[in-house]
C-alpha positions in Angstrom: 1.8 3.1 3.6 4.6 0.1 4.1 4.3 -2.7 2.0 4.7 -5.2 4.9 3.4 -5.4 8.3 6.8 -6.5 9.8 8.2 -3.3 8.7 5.5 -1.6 10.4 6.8 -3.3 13.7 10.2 -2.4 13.1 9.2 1.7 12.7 7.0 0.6 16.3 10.0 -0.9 17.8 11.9 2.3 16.8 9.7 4.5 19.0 9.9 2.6 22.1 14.0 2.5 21.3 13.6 6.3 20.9 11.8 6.8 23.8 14.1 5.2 25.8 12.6 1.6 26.6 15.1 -0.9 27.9 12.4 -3.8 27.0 10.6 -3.8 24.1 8.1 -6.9 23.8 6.4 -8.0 20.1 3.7 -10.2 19.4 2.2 -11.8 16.0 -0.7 -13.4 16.8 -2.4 -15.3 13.6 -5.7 -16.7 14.5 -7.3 -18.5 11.6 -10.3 -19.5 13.8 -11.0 -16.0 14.2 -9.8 -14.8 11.0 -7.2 -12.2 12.7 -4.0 -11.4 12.8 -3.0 -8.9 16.1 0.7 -6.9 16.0 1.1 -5.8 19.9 4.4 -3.8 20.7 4.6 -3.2 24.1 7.8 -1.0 26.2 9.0 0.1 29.3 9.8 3.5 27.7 9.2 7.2 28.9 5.6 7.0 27.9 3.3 9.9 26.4 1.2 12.0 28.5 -2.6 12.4 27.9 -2.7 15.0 25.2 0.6 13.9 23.4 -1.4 10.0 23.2 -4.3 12.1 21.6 -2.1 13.5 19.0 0.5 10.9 18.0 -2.7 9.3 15.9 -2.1 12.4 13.6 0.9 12.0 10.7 1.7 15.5 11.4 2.8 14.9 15.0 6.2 13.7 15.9 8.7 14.1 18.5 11.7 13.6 16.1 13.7 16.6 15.4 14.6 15.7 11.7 11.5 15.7 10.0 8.2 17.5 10.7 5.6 14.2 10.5 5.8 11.1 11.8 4.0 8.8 9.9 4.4 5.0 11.7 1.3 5.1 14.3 -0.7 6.6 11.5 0.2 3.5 8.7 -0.2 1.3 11.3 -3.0 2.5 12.1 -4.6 3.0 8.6 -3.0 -0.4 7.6 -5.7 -2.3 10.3 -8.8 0.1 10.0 -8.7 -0.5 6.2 -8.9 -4.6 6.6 -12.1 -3.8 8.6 -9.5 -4.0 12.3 -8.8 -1.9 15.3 -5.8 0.0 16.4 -5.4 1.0 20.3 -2.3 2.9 21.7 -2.6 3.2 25.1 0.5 5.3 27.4 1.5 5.9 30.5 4.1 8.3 31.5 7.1 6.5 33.3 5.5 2.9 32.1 5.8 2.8 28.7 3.5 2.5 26.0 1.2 -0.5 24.1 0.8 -0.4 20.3 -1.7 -3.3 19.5 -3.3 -3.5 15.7 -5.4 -6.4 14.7 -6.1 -6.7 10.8 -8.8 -9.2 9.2 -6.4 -11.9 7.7 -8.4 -13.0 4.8 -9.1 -9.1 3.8 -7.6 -8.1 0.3 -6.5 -5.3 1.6 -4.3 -7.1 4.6 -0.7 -6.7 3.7 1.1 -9.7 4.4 3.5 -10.3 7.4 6.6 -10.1 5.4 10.2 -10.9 6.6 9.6 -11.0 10.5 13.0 -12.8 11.1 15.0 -9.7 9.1 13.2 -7.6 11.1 13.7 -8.9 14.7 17.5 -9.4 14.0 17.9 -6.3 12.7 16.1 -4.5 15.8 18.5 -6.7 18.0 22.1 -6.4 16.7 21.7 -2.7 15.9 20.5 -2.2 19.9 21.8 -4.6 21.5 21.6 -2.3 25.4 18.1 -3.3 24.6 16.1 -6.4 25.6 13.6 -7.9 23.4 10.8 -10.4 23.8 9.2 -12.0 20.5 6.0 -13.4 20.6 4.8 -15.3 17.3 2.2 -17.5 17.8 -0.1 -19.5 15.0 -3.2 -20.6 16.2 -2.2 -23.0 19.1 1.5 -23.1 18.1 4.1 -20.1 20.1 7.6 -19.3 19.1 9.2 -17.4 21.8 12.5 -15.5 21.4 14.3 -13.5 24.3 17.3 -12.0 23.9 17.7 -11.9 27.9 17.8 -15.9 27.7 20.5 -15.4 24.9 22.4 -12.9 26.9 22.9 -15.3 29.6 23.7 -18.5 27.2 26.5 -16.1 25.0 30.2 -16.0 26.8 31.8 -13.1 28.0 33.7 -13.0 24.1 30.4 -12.7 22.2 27.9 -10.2 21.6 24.4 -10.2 19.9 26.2 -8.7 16.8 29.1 -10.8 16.5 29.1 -12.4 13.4 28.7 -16.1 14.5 26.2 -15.4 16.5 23.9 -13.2 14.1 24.3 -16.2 11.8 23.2 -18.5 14.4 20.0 -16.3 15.9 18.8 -15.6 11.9 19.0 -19.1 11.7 17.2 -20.3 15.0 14.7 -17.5 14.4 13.9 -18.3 10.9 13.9 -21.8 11.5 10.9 -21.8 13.9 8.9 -18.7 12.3 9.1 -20.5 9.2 7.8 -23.6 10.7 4.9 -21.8 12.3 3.7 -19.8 10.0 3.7 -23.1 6.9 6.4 -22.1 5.0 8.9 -24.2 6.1 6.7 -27.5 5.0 
């Protein structure tokens, strides 16, 4: 099992990048009024067809040709149930695919968020063909993040991996998950 639920997104993200999603959207929902946290990762990717959805619950079903087990969905999946949550996955060929896992945030068992910033910047500069829309949201307070907005604001010189500008987003990302989530008080 991962130590940190934001490295289970990043495994997530990984799949819709595999299966060839040009927009990947993640949401952190923490909801202390309802003691929850929900993870959704949602693409426009090549889907999974009816019996493949069925399977991919099971570690020992993967479409990767470098290893026989595919372990993410099934952490993920684990990770939730065991906090007393849910897990869905719900595909359509041709429309992509929705990951959602909700965890009980006051469980023992919940593993905490961990570094969300490290992991949206590293799923945007290594892919940056790909757009991504983060969610975070604390109770009434959002944080979005769109690299589609940044595309547009960046000159024709810069990229999502230049230097300069990974220093900037790690900075703007940090500053307001950090401020959201208490730890920047």
């Amino acid at each position: 099992m991962m130590n940190e639920l934001s490295l289970n997104i990043l495994d997530i993200a990984q799949n819709s990048i595999a299966a060839e999603a040009t927009l990947v959207e993640i949401d952190v929902e923490e909801d202390s009024s309802t003691d929850r946290i929900t993870i959704r990762v949602r693409d426009n990717g090549r889907g999974m067809s009816e019996d493949f959805l069925k399977a991919a619950q099971n570690p020992f079903v993967t479409t990767r040709t470098t290893r026989k087990i595919g372990l993410g969905i099934s952490f993920l999946k684990e990770a939730a149930e065991i906090t007393g949550g849910t897990f869905e996955l719900k595909s359509e060929l041709g429309i992509g695919t929705t990951v959602t896992a909700t965890f009980v945030m006051s469980h023992i068992d919940r593993q905490p968020v961990g570094n969300l910033t490290e992991t949206v910047i590293t799923l945007v500069t290594l892919n940056t063909e790909i757009d991504f829309i983060v969610r975070y949201r604390v109770n009434e307070n959002e944080f979005m993040f769109s690299t589609q907005e940044v595309k547009v604001l960046l000159s024709e010189n810069a990229s999502l991996n230049s230097p300069s500008v990974v220093v900037f987003l790690t900075e703007y990302v940090n500053e307001h998950i950090k401020s959201l989530s208490g730890e920047g008080k």
